[in-house]
N, C-alpha and C positions, 0 to 999 in steps of 0.2 A: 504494500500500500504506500502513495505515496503520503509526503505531507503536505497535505494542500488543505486551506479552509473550512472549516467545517461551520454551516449554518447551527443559530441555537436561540430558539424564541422562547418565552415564557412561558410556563406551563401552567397551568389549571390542573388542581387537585382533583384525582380520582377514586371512585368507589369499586375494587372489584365485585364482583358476586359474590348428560353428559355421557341358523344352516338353511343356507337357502337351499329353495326347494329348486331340481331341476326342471328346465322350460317345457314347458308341455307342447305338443305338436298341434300348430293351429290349423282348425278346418270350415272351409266358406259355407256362408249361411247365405237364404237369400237376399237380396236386395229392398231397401225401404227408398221412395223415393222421397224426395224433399217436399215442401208444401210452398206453393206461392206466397210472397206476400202483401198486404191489403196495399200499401203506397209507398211512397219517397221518403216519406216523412214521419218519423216515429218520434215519442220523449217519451224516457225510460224514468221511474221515480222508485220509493222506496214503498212507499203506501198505496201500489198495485198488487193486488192480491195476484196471487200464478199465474191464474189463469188470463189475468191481465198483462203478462210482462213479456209479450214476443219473443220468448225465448231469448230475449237479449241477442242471439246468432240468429239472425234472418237470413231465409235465404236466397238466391239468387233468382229474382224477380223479372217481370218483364221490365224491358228497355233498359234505366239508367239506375236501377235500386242492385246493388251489386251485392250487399251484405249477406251472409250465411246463415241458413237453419241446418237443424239438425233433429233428427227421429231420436230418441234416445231408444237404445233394448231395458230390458227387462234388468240385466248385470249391475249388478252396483260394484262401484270401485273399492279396491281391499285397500286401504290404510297401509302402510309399510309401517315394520320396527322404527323403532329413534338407533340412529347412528349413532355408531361408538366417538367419531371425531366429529361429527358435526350434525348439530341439532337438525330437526326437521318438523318440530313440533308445528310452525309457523309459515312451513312452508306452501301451504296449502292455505293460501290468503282468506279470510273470510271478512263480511262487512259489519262485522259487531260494531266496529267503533263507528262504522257509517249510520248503523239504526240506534244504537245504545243513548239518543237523546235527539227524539224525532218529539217526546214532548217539553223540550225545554222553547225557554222564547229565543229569538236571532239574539247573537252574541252582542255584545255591548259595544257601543262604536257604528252599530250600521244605519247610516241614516236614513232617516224613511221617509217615503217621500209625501210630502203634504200635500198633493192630491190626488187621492184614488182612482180618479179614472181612466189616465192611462194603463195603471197597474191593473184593474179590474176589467179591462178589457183585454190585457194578457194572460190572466186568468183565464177567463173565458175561452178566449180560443183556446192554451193549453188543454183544459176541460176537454172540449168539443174531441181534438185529435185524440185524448186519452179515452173517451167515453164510444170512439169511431174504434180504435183500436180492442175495447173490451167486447166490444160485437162482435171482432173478428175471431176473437179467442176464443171466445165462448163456442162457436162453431168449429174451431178448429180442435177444441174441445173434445167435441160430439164424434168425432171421427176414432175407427178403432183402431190403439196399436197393436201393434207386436211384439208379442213378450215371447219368452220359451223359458226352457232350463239353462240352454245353451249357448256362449256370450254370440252374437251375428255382427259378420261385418257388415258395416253402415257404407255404402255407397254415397257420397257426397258431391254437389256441383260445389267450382271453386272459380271466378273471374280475378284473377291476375290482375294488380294494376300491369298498367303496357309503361308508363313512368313514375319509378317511384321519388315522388315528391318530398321536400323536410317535410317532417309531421311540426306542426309549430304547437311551442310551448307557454301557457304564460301560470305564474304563479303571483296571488293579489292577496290581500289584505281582507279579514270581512268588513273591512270599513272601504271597501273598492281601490285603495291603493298601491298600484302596481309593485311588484316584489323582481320579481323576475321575467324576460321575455325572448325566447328564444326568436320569433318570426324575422326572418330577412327583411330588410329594408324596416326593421322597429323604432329608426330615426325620428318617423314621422310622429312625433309628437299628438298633435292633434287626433291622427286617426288611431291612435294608439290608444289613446284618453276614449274613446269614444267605444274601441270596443271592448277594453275592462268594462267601461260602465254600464253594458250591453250583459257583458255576463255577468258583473255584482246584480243587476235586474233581476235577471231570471233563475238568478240562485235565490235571490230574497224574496221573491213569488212564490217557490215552495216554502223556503224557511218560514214564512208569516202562517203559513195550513201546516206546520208542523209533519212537514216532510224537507225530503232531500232529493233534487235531480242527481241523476245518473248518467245520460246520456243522451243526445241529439241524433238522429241519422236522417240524413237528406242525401239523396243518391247513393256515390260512393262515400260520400264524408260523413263521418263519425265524429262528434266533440264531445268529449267523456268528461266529466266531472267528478272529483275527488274532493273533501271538505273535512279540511284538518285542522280545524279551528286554534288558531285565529289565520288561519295560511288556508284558501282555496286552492286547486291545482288544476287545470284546463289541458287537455290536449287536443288538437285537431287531426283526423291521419284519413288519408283515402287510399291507402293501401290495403286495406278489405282485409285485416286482422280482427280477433273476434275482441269484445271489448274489454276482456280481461286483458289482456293483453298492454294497450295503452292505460288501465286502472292502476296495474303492476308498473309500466311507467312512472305515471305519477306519483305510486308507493316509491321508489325508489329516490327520484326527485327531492320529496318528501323527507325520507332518511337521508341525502348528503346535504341538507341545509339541516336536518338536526347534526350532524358530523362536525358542522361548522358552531354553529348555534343550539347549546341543548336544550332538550323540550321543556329543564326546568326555565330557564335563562330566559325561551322564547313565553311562556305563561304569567312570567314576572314583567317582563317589559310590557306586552299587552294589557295587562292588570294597570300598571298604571297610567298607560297612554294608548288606549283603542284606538288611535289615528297614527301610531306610531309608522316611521318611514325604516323599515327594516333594510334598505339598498343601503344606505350608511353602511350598518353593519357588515353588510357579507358582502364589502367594497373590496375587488381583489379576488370575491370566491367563484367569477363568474366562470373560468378556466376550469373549476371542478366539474360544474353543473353539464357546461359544452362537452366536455371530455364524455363524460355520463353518457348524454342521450345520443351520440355516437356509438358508443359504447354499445349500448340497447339494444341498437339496429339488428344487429348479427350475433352478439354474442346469447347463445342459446342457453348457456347454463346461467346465467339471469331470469331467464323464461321459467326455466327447470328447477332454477332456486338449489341450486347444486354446487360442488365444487369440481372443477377441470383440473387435473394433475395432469403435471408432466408424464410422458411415457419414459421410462427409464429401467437398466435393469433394477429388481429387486436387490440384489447383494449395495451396488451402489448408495442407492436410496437408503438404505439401514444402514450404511456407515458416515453416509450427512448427518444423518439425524441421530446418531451415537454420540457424533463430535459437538453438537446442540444445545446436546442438553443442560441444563444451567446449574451450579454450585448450591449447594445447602445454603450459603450466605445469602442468596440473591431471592429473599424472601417474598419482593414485590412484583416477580415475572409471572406475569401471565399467558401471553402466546409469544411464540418464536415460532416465524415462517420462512422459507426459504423459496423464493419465485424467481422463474428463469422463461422468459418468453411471454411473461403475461398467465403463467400455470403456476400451480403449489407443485415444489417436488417434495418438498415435506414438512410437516408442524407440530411443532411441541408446544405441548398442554400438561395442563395439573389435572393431577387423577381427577380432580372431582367437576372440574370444568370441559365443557364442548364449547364449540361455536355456532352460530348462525350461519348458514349462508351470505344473509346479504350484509352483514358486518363485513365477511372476508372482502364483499365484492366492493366496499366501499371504503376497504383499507386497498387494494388493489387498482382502484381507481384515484385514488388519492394519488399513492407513489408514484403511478405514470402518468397524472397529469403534467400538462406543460412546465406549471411553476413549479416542480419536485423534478420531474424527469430532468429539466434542461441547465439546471442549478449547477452551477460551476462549484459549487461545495459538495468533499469529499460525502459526509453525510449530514441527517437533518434530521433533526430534532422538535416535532410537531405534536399540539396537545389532538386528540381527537375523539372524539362524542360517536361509541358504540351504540346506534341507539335499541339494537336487541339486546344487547350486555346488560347497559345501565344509559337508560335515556335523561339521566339526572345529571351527570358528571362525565369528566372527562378522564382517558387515560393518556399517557405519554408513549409518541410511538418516536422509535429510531429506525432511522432507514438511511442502507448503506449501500451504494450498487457494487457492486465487486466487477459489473464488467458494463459497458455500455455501446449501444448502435448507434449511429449516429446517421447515418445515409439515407436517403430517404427511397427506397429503390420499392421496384413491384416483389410480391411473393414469388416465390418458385424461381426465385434467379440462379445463375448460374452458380453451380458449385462454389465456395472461395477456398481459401486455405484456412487453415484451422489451428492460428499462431493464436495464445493468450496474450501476450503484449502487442497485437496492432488488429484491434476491431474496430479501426476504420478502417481496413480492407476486406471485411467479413460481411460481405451485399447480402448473401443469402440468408441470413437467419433473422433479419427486420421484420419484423411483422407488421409493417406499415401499405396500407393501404394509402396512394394517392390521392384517390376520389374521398376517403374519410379524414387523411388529415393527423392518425395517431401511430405514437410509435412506441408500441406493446415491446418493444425488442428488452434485451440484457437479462442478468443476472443480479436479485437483490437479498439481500438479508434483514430484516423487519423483525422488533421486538417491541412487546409492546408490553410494561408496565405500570402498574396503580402508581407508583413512587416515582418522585425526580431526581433521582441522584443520576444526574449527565453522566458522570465523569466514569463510575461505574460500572454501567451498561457501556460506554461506547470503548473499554477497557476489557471488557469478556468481550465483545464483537469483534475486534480487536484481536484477542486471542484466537478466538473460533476461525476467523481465516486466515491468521496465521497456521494454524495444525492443518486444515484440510488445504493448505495450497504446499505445506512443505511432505505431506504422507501422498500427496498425489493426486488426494480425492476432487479436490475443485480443477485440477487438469483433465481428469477423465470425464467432469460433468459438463464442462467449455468442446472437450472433443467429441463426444455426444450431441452437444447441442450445435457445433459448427461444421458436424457432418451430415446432418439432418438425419441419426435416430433416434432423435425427440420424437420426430416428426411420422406419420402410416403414410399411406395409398391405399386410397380402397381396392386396387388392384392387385394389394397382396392378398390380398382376402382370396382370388378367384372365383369370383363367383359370377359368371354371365348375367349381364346386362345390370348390374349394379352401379349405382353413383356416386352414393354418399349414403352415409347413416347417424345414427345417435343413437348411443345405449346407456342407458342410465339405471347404473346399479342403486336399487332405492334399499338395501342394509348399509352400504357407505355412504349414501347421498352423494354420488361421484357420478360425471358424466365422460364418456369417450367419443372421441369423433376422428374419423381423416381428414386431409388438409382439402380445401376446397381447391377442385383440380376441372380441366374443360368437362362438360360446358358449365363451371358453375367458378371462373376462374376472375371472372368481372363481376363488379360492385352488383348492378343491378339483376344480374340472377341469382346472388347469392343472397338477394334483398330476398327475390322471388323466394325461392326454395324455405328460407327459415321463417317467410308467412304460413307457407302449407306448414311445415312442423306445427309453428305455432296453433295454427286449424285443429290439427291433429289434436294436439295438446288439450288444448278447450272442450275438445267434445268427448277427450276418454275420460276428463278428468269433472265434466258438465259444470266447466265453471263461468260459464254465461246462461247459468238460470233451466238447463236442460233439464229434463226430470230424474235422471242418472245417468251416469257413467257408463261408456262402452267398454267391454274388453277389444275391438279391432275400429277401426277404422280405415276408409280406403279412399282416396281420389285421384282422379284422372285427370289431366290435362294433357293440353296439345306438345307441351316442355316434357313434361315426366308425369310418371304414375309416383305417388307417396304412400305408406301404410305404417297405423301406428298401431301398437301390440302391449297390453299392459299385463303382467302378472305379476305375483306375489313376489316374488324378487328384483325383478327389472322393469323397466319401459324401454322401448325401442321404436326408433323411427327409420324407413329406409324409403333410399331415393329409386327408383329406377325408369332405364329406357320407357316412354312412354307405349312401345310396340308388342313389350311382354304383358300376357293373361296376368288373369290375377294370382292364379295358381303358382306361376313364377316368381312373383310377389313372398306368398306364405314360404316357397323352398328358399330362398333365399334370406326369408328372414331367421329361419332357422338353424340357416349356417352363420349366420351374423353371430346367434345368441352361443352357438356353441364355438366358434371363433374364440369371440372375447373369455367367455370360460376358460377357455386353454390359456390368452394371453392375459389374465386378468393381473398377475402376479408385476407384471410391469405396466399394466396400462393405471392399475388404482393404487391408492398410498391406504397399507394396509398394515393393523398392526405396529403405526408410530408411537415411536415410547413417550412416556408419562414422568411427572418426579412429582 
């Protein structure tokens, strides 16, 4: 290591706080078709009874209504075990804290507007479209399904966006004060003002009936609603994802402004200034948020609520994390991670502690945003608000890159050579995307702490890469990682007409994938392909209001055929040629699930030690 500057900002005191079965052979049931639906224009609320609420996944309508419905089967989905390394209690987003205060009054601060009749004519038509849309339910109702013993794959129509657009983001104040705004062109002041004010409206037209909107669809576009009081959260997207999806967005969003801001911090400032201008505060955090919703686009174990390791051998992997582990003295350590590419190769925990997903995912995001990644300081010293851990306090994290990319080149480049002292001539292991902007690339070491003793921590860190660069072990994990068997091909797999897949081991909460390769090797089909995942996902798991869960799921398009498969140990998604039956589909996802079985001992991080 050299000696070069090391960053160190104030800290903020912290509170710390944990046999599968084999795949059964899948066999095709008949087909359910999808059901029209009534128009372009739906609003989705929380005080819609079922049979009121469009299944939230409409589906693919005459002319310009593109959204998705779904049949649900008879199958209800099996809950997985909690993961030995990482929680998953939570994973499975529900909206308690959405309804858990539909009868309280609008939060303090929302001004209201002194005369009713614009607002009571919003009312009104809301009413009409909800009271138009209850008719249609009620009939769609009346219709029979099909149930069995036996889980049926669900045949799905799915319209593609043809360009996918930003989805724009904006986060406001319940007193209408804008917070955050993703939209292009947001300069415009004026029209900016105008349509916060648009949406504090029609959020405070339910708030006043002691309900909550959910979501808007007009054609392709979706604007979903999330209310986390005193923080609204808006997404727009006409990419034809089902609405959990942009919900989970805004959860997200949601957690790296508590990262920055904790939930106590942000409940105390509100309390005593409902008009309070929160942009002050998280001046400088906007590079987290940006980072994020790029972020979202494609990374799938977001979706999945999972953690992505590195592929690596097993013996290697157990002797990183041998070297890791921290001294009887160091009494304040909580996690110790170790990332290389944007994956965990491994984490050390206290016996009696797990983690969250999206804690990792937003310590993860932190370290390679712009202002961490591009910091000419050896390492950095940041407080940062867990807000699964403890959304009241802050912990101390250290993060140190032991190796860094800097190039900004396409994936899949050409071979480099695979020297530890010059990666800037190492093109190929970036995982930088052009068209998005981030560069996932390097190798980092992350500890993260209730206690501030600096000097300490970055003194065992310190240590910890001195041992594994002078025993060998961070040479074999750099020549690993810069000869690319970090990295699969779905082609080693062999399996005819296969593309791409995801399998998600739900006993480790861990997801695997190959690298995205032709035709899924540009932005915009790799946008494509992790919408249908995403589809997938929504309708095994009926989290847009379906009436349960599938075991399979199947769609076709004119790009690829997609199939999702949920059992008590896994989830699995596969891509393939759009020319193979379906039957091709089932054999091939069956070599997937016993694939990874064989490789599972280097694809998942399994078995890391504890103190």
């Amino acid at each position: 290591m050299t000696d070069t500057p090391r960053s160190r900002s104030v800290s903020r005191s912290g509170t710390p706080g944990l046999a599968r079965a084999s795949p059964s052979k899948l066999s095709i049931a008949p087909t359910l078709r999808p059901s029209p639906s009534l128009s372009n224009l739906h609003i989705h609320s929380h005080n819609m009874v079922p049979n009121q609420m469009d299944n939230r996944s409409s589906t693919s309508p005459p002319a310009t209504d593109y959204a998705l419905d779904s049949s649900a089967s008879s199958v209800i989905n099996v809950e997985p075990a909690e993961g030995l390394l990482i929680q998953d209690i939570d994973a499975e987003h529900t909206d308690t804290e959405d309804t858990e205060s539909f009868d309280k009054s609008p939060p303090p601060g929302v001004v209201q507007d002194q005369s009713e009749g614009p607002k009571q004519a919003l009312r009104e038509k809301l009413r009409k479209s909800l009271s138009q849309r209850a008719a249609f339910s009620d009939s769609e109702a009346s219709r029979p399904r099909v149930g069995g013993k036996h889980p049926e794959a669900q045949d799905l129509t799915f319209n593609a966006a043809s360009l996918f657009l930003p989805r724009e983001y904006f986060v406001l104040t319940d007193a209408g004060k804008p917070v955050y705004v993703s939209r292009p062109g947001s300069g415009d002041q004026d029209g900016m003002a105008s349509t916060i004010g648009i949406m504090q409206a029609l959020i405070s037209v339910f708030l006043d009936e002691n309900d909550k909107i959910r979501s808007i669809n007009s054609g392709r576009t979706r604007i979903t609603f999330l209310l986390r009081t005193p923080l609204y959260y808006v997404c727009a997207s006409s990419w034809g994802e089902p609405e959990s999806v942009t919900r989970l967005h805004l959860e997200y969003l949601h957690l790296q402004i508590l990262s920055i801001v904790s939930g106590a911090q942000l409940k105390k400032l509100f309390e005593r200034r409902t008009n309070f201008d929160l942009r002050r505060l998280l001046n400088g955090a906007e590079t987290f948020m940006n980072s994020l919703l790029i972020r979202l686009e494609t990374d799938i174990s977001m979706t999945l609520s999972s953690l992505h390791c590195l592929k690596v051998e097993s013996n290697l992997r157990k002797r990183l994390a041998e070297a890791m582990i921290p001294s009887s003295k160091m009494k304040d350590i909580l996690y110790i991670i170790l990332i290389a590419n944007h994956r965990v190769v491994t984490l050390i925990r206290p016996r009696k502690h797990s983690i969250h997903p999206s804690d990792i995912h937003i310590i993860m995001n932190t370290i390679h945003s712009p202002s961490i990644f591009n910091s000419p300081a050896a390492a950095s010293w940041i407080p940062v608000c867990l807000p699964k851990f403890n959304p009241s306090g802050f912990v101390n994290t250290y993060i140190t890159f032991l190796r860094k990319d800097d190039i900004p080149v396409r994936l899949n480049s050409a071979s480099p050579p695979s020297s530890l002292d010059s990666p800037q001539d190492d093109a190929a292991t970036i995982r930088l995307d052009p068209e998005e902007g981030l560069n996932e690339s390097g190798i980092a070491l992350v500890s993260i702490s209730a206690g501030g003793d600096f000097e300490m921590i970055r003194n065992w860190c310190d240590s910890v890469i001195n041992k594994i660069t002078s025993d060998g072990t961070l040479g074999a994990l750099v020549n690993a990682y810069t000869t690319h068997q970090t990295d699969y091909s779905v082609s080693e797999l062999g399996i005819p007409g296969l593309r791409h897949f995801i399998y998600k081991s739900r006993t480790q909460v861990q997801i695997t994938l190959p690298t995205f390769e032709d035709p899924y090797d540009h932005s915009q089909a790799r946008k494509r392909l992790v919408t249908l995942y995403q589809v997938l996902h929504d309708s095994i798991h009926a989290k847009s209001g379906q009436e349960g869960g599938l075991k399979l799921q199947y769609i076709k398009t004119d790009n690829e055929s997609v199939m999702g498969w949920i059992t008590q140990p896994f989830e699995l998604y596969i891509a393939l040629s759009p020319l193979l039956p379906k039957s091709a589909a089932v054999g091939a996802a069956n070599s997937v699930a016993r694939w990874v079985k064989k490789e599972e001992g280097r694809l998942f991080l399994k078995d890391a030690p504890v103190f």
